[in-house]
N, C-alpha and C positions, 0 to 999 in steps of 0.2 A: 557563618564565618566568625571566629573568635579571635579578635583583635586585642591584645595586651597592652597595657600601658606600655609598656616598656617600648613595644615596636612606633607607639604614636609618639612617644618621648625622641626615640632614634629619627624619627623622622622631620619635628620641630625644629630639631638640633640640625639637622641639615638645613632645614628652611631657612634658621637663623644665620648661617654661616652664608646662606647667598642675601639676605638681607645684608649684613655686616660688608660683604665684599660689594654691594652699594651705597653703603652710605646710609641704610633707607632703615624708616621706623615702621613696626605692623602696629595695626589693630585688627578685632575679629568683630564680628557683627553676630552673635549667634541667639538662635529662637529654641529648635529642638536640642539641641546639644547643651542647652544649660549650663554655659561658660565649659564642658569640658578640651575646648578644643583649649580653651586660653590659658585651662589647667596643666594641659600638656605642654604647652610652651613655657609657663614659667617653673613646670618641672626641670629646665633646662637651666643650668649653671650658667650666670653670667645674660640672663634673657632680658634682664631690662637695659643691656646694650641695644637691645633692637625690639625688644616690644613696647609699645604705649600704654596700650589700653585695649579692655576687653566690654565690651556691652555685652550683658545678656539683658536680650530685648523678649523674653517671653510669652506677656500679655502684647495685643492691640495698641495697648494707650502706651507702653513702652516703646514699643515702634515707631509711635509717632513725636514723641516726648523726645525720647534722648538721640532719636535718628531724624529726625521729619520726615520719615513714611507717610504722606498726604493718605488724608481719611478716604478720599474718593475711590485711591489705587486697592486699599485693603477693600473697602465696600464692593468695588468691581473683578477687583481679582482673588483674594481671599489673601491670608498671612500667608497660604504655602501656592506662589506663585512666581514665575520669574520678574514681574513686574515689583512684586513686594521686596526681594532681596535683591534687585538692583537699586533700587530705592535706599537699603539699607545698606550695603556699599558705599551708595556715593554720601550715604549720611556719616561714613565710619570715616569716609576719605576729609570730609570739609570739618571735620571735630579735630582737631588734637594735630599730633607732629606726625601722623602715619604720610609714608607715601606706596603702602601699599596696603589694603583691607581686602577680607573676604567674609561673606554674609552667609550664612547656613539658614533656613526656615523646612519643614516637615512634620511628618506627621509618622511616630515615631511608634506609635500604637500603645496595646491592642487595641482601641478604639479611636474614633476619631475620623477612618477614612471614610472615603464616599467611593462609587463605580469611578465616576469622573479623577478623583486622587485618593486613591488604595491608599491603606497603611503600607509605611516604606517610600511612600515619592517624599523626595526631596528635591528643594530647588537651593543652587547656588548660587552666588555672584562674587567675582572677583573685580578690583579697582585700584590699579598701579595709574601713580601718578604720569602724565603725560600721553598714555595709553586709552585705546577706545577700553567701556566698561563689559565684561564676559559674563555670560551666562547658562549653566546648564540646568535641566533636571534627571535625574537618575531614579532609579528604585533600584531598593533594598531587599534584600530578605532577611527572618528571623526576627528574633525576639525584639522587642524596646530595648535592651542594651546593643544587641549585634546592628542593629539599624545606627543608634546612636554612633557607635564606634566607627562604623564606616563613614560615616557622615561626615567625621572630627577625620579622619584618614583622608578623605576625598577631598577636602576643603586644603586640606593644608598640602599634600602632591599638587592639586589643581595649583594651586599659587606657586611652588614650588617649579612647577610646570614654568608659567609662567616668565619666571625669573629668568632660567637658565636659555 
């Protein structure tokens, strides 16, 4: 699947528009996507009406540094787990003006997967203020960018979702 900036930009751009008709700030939590998701949002005219702030938490010690990801949860669950990006959710939610974050973490390849999490699973986490905390995981197919891309697409409908 070949996902264009342009479509994840159209899609931000909506995200923002039901952020703004609440009131409400984002932030994104992201591991494998490598700040692109927060790329595509501030591709968006007018985004620091509603973005905050973007963690790219890539390493371990990142995760726990600037989200408090507890060392236990990575030790028992790995970085690409639902346990680790609900964790980093609710790290994105208690940081800063957001009242709404979402967490991306995967394994985006070609290497890196196991039998147990294949190259392509991703786990997400969504964290709207007032709201129990959500969580999926998915796979992917296709290259380290086409993985990527949906990754940054999934996170931001998922919230999107969400909102509406």
């Amino acid at each position: 699947m070949d996902l264009g900036q342009e479509e994840l930009e159209q899609l931000a751009a909506r995200l923002g528009e039901a952020l703004v008709r609440r009131g409400w700030m984002l932030a994104s939590a992201e591991s494998c996507t490598g700040g692109w998701a927060a790329q595509a949002i501030t591709a968006v005219a007018g985004s620091s009406a509603w973005f905050d702030r973007g963690f790219v938490t890539y390493s371990n010690a990142a995760k726990q540094d600037m989200l408090g990801v507890r060392a236990e949860t990575l030790a028992r669950h790995g970085a690409v787990s639902e346990a680790t990006v609900r964790e980093m959710a609710a790290g994105g939610l208690a940081r800063g003006q957001a009242r709404a974050v979402f967490a991306i973490s995967g394994i985006a390849g070609p290497a890196g997967g196991s039998p147990e999490t294949p190259v392509g699973t991703v786990c997400f986490a969504w964290a709207l203020a007032g709201r129990p905390l959500e969580s999926e995981v998915r796979h992917f197919d296709g290259d380290r960018r086409a993985i990527r891309a949906q990754s940054v697409k999934a996170a931001l409908q998922g919230l999107l979702d969400r909102l509406q």
